[in-house]
TIRO-2110 file (N, C-alpha, C; in Angstrom, 1 decimal):
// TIRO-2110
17.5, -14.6, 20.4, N, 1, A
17.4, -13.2, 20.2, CA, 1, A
15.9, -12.8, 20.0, C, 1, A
15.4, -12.0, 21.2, N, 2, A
14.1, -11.7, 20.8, CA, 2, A
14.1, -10.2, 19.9, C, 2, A
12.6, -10.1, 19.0, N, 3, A
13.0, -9.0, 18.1, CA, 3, A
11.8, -8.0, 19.0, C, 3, A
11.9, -7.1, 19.2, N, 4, A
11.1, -6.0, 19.7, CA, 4, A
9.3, -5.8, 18.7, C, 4, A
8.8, -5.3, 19.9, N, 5, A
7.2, -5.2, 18.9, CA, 5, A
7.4, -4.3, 17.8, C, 5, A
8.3, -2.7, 18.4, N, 6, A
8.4, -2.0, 17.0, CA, 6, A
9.2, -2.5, 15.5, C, 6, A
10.1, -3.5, 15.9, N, 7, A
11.0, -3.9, 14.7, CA, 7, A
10.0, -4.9, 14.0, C, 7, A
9.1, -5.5, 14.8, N, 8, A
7.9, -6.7, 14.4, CA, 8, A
6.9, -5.9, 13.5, C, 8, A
6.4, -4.6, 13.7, N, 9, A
5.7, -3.7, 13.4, CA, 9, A
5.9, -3.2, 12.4, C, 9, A
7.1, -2.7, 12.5, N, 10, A
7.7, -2.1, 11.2, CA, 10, A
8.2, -3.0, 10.2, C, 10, A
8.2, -3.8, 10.2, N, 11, A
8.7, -5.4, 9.0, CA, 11, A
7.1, -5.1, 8.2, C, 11, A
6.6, -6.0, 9.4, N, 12, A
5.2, -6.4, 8.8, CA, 12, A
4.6, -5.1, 8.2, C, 12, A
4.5, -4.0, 8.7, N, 13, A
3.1, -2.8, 8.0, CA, 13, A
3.9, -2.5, 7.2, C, 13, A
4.7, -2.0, 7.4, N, 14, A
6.0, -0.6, 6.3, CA, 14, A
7.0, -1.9, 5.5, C, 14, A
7.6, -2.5, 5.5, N, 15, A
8.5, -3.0, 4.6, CA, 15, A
7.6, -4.4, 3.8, C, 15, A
6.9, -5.1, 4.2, N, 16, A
5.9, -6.2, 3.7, CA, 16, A
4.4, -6.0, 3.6, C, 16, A
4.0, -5.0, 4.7, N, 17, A
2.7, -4.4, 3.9, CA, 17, A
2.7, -3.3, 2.7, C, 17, A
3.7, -2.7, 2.8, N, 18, A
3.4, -1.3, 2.2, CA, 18, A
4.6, -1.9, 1.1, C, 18, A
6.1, -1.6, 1.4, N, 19, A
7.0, -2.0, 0.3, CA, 19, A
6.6, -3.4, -0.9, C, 19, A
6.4, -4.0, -0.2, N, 20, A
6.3, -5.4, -1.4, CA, 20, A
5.4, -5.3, -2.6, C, 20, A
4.3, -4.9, -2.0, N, 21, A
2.7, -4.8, -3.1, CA, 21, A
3.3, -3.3, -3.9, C, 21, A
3.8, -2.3, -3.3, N, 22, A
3.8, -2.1, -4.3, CA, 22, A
5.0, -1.7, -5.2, C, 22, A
6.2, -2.5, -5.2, N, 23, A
7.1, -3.1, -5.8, CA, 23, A
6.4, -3.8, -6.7, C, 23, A
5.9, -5.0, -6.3, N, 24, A
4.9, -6.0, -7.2, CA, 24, A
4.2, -5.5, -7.8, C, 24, A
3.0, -4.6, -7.4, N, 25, A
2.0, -3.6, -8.4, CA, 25, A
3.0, -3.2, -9.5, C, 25, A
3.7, -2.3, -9.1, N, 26, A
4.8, -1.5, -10.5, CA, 26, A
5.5, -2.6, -11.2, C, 26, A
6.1, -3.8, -10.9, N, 27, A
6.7, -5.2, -12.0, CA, 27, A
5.2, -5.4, -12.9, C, 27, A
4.1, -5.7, -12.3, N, 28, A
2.9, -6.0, -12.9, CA, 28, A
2.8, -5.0, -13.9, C, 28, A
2.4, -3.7, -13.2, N, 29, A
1.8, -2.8, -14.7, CA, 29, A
2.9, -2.3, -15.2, C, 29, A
4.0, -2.7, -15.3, N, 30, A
5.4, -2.3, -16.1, CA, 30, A
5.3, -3.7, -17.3, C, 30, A
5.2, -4.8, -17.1, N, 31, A
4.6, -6.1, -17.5, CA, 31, A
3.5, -6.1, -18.7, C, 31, A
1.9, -5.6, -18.0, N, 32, A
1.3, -5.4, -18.6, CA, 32, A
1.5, -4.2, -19.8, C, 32, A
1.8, -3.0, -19.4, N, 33, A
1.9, -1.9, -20.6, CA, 33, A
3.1, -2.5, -21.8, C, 33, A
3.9, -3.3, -21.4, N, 34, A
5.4, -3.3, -22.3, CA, 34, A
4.9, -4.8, -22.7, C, 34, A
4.5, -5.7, -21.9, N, 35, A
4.1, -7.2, -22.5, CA, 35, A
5.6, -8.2, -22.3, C, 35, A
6.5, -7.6, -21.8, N, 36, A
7.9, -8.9, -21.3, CA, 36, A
8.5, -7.5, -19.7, C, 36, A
9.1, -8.5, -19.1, N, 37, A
9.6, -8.2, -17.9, CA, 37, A
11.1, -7.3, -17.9, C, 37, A
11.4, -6.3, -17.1, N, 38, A
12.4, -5.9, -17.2, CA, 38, A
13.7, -6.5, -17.1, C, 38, A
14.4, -6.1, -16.6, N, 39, A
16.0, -7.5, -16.3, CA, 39, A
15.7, -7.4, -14.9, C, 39, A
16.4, -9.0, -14.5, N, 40, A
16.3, -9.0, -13.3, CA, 40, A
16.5, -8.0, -12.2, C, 40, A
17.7, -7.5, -12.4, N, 41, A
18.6, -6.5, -11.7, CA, 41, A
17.5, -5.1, -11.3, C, 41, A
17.1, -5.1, -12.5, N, 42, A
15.8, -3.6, -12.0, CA, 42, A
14.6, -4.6, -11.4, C, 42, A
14.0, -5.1, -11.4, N, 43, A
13.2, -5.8, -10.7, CA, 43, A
13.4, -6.6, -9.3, C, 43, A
14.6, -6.3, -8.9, N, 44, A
15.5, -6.9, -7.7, CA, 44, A
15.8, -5.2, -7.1, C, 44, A
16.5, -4.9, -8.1, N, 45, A
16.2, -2.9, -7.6, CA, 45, A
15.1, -2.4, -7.0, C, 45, A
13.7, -2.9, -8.0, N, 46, A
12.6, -1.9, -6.9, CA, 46, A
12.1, -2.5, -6.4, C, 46, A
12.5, -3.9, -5.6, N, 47, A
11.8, -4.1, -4.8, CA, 47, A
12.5, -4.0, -3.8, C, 47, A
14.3, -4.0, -3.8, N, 48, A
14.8, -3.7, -2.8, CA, 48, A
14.3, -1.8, -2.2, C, 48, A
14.3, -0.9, -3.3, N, 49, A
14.7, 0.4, -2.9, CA, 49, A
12.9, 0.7, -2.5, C, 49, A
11.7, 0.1, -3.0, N, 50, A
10.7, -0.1, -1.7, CA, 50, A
10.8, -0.3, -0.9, C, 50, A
11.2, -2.2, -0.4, N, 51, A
10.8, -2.6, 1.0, CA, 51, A
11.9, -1.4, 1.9, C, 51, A
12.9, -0.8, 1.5, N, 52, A
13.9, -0.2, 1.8, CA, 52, A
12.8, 1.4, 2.1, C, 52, A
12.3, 1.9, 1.6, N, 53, A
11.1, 2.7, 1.7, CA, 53, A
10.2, 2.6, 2.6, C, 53, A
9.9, 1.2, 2.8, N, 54, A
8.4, 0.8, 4.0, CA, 54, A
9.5, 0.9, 5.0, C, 54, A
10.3, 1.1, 5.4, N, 55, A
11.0, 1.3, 7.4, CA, 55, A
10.8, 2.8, 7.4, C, 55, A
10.7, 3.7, 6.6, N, 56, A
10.2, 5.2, 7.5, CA, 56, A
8.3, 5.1, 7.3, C, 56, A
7.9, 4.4, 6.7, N, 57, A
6.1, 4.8, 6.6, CA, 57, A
6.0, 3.3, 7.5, C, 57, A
6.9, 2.4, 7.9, N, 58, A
6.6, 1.8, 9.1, CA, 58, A
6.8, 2.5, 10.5, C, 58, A
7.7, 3.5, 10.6, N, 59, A
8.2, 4.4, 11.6, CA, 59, A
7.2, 5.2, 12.0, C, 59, A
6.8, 5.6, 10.9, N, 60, A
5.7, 6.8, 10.8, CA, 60, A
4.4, 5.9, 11.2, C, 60, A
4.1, 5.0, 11.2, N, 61, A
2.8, 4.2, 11.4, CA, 61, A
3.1, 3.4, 12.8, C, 61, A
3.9, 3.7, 13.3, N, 62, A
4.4, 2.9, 15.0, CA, 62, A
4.3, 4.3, 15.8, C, 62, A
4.5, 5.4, 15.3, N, 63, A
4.4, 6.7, 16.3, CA, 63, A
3.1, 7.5, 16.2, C, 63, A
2.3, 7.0, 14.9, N, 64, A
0.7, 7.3, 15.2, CA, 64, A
-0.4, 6.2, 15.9, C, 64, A
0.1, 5.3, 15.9, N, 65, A
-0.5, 4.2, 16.4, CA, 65, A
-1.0, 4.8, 17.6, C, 65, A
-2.4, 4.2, 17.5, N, 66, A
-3.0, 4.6, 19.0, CA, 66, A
-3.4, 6.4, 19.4, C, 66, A
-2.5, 7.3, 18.2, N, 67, A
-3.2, 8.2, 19.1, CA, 67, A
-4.5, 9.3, 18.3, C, 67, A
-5.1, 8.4, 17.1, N, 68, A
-6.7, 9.1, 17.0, CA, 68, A
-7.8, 8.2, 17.9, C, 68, A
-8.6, 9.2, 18.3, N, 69, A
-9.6, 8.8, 19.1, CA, 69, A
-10.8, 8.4, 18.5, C, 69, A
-11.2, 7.1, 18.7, N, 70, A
-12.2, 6.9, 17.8, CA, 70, A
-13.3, 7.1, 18.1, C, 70, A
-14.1, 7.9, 17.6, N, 71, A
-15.6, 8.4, 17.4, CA, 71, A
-16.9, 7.1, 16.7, C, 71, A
-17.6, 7.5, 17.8, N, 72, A
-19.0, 6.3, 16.8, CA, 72, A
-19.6, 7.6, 15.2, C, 72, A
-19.4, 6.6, 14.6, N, 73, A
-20.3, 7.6, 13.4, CA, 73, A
-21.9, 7.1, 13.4, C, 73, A
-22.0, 8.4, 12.9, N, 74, A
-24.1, 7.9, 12.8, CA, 74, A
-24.2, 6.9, 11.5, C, 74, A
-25.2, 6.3, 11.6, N, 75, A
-25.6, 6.0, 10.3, CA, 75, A
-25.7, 6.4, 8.8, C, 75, A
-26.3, 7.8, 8.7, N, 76, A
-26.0, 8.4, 8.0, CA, 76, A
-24.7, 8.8, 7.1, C, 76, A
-23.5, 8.4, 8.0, N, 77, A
-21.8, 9.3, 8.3, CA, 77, A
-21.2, 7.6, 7.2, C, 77, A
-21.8, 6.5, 7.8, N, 78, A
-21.8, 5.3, 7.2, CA, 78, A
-22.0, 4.8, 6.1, C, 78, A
-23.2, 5.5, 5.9, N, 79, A
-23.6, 5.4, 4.5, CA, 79, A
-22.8, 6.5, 3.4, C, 79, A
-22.8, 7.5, 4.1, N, 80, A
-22.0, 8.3, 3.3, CA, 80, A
-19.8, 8.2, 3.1, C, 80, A
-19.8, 7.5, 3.7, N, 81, A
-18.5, 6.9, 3.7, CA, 81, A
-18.6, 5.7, 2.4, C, 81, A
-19.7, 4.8, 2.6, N, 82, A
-19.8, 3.4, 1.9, CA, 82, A
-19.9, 4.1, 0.1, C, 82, A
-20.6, 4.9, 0.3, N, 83, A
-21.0, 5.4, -0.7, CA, 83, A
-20.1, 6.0, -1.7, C, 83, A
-19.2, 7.0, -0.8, N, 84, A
-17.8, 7.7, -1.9, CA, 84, A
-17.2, 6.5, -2.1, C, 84, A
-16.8, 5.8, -1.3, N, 85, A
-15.8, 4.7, -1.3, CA, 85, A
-16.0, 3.7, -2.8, C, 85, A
-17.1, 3.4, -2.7, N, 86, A
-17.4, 2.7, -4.4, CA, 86, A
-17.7, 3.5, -5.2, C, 86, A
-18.0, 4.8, -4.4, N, 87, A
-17.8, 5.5, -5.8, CA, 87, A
-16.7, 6.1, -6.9, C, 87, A
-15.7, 6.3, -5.6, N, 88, A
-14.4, 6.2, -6.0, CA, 88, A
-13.6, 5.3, -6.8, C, 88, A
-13.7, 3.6, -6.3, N, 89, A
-13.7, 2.2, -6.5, CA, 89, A
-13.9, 2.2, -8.2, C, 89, A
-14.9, 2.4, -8.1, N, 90, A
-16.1, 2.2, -10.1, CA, 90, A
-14.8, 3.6, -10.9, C, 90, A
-14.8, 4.6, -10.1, N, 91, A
-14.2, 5.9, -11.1, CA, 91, A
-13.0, 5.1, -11.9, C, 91, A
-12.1, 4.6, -10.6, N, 92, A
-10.8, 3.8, -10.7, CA, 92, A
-11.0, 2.9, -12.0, C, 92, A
-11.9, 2.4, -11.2, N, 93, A
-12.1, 1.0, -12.5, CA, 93, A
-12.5, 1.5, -14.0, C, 93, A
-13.3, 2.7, -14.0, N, 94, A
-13.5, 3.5, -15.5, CA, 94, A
-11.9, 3.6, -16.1, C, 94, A
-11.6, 4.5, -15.4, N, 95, A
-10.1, 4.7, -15.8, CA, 95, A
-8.9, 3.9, -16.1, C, 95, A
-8.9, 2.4, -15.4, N, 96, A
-8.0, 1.7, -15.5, CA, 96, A
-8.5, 1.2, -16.9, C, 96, A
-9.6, 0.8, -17.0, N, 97, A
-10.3, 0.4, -18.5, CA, 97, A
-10.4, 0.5, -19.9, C, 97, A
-10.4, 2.3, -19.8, N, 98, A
-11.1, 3.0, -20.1, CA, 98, A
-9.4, 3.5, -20.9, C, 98, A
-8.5, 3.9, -20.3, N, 99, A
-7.2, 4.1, -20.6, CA, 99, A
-6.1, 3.4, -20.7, C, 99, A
-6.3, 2.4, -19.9, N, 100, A
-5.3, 1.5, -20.5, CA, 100, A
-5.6, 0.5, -21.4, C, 100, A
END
């Protein structure tokens, strides 16, 4: 049985890229704020009712595929990308710190 590129596509980005981590993220900082793990059953729940979640934002990411046109940025466009980007990065990391 061969499996099609979209069914390949949508596993891997939408149900294992996108569902798993963050099923996993939420067991983790559900973990860390409370300090012991939920019961299995809810922990087996969100990770099903995510990966179950990643097949429409894997859907949705197989029907944009391919159609922005990519532009060269200047240098400047570069630097100012790199720049929000850790800036945003450090804010996060204030806040994860800083509040929890």
């Amino acid at each position: 049985m061969q499996i099609s590129e979209k069914a390949r596509f949508v596993f891997l980005w939408g149900v294992l890229g996108w569902g798993f981590p963050t099923a996993l993220a939420l067991v983790l900082f559900d973990w860390y704020k409370t300090q012991h793990f939920d019961t299995p059953i809810r922990i087996v729940g969100r990770f099903v009712i995510f990966m179950a979640c990643g097949i429409p934002f894997g859907l949705y990411w197989w029907s944009r595929r391919g159609t922005r046109i990519p532009r060269e940025m200047t240098r400047a466009q570069q630097i100012g990308r790199t720049v929000l980007f850790i800036g945003l990065m450090l804010g996060l990391l204030f806040v994860l710190f800083r509040y929890l």
